[in-house]
N, C-alpha and C positions, 0 to 999 in steps of 0.2 A: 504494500500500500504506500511505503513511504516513496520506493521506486519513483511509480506512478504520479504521487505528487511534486517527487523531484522534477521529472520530464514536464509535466505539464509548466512547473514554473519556470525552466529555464526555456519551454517554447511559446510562451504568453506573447509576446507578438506575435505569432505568425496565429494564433488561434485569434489574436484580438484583429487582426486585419482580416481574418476568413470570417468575422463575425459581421467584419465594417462591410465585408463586399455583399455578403448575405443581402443584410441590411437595404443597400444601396440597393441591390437586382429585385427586391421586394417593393424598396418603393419605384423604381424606374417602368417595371412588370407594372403596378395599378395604373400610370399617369396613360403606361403604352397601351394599356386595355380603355383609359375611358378616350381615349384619339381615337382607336379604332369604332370604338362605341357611338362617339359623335359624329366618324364619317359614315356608318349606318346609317344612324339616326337623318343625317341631310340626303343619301344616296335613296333611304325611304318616302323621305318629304319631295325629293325631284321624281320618282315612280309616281306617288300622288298626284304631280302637278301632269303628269302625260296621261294619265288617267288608268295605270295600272295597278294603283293600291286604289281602294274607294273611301276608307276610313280612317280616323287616326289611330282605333284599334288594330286594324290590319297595317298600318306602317309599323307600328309596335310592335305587332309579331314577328314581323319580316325584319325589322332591325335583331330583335331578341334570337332568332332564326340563326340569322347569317353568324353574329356572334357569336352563338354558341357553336357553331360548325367552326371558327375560325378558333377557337379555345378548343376545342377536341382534336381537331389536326396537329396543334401544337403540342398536344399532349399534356395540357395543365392541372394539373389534379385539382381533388376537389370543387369541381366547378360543374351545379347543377344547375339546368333550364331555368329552374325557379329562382339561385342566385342573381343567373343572368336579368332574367327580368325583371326581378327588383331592381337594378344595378341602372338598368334602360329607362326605368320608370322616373326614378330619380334624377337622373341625368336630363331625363323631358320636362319635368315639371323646374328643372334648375336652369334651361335654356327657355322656356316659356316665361316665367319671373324676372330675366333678364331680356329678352325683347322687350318685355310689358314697358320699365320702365328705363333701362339702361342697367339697373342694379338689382346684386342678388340679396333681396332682402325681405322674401317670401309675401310678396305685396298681393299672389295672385290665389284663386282658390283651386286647393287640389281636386 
């Protein structure tokens, strides 16, 4: 046991920088998912305006849709249809709030 605590303490940087890069690729992974998310979410809103989505519940799914086939191809664990969709939902009603008025500061009803 003491071994084990010798190593670990004389390799503490390189475990504190495998922690730092974790870290970083966890938050870089959410910001890359909600980019992909919002270019759905407008690639939906342009199908609507040619008139191949009819609703903003069907641009919803078709956004929620695509992304979750785009996160199972990557192979990302964890990530069910229904995360996805909350994840879509949230991101629509945080891009609605900011048309409405310029600011996100839930001025609009959900």
């Amino acid at each position: 046991m003491e071994n084990l605590l010798n190593l670990i303490w004389e390799w503490r940087y390189v475990f504190l920088y495998a922690l730092g890069v974790i870290a970083f690729a966890v938050f870089q992974g959410k910001q890359w998912i909600k980019c992909r998310a919002y270019a759905f979410m407008l690639l939906a809103k342009s199908k609507a305006k040619d008139g191949i989505l009819n609703s903003g519940q069907a641009q919803e799914d078709w956004a929620v849709e695509a992304l979750y086939i785009l996160l199972k191809k990557l192979k990302i664990p964890f990530v069910t249809e229904e995360t996805v969709r909350v994840i879509v939902k949230k991101l629509y009603v945080l891009a609605k709030d900011y048309l409405d008025d310029g600011k996100i500061n839930i001025s609009i009803s959900k």
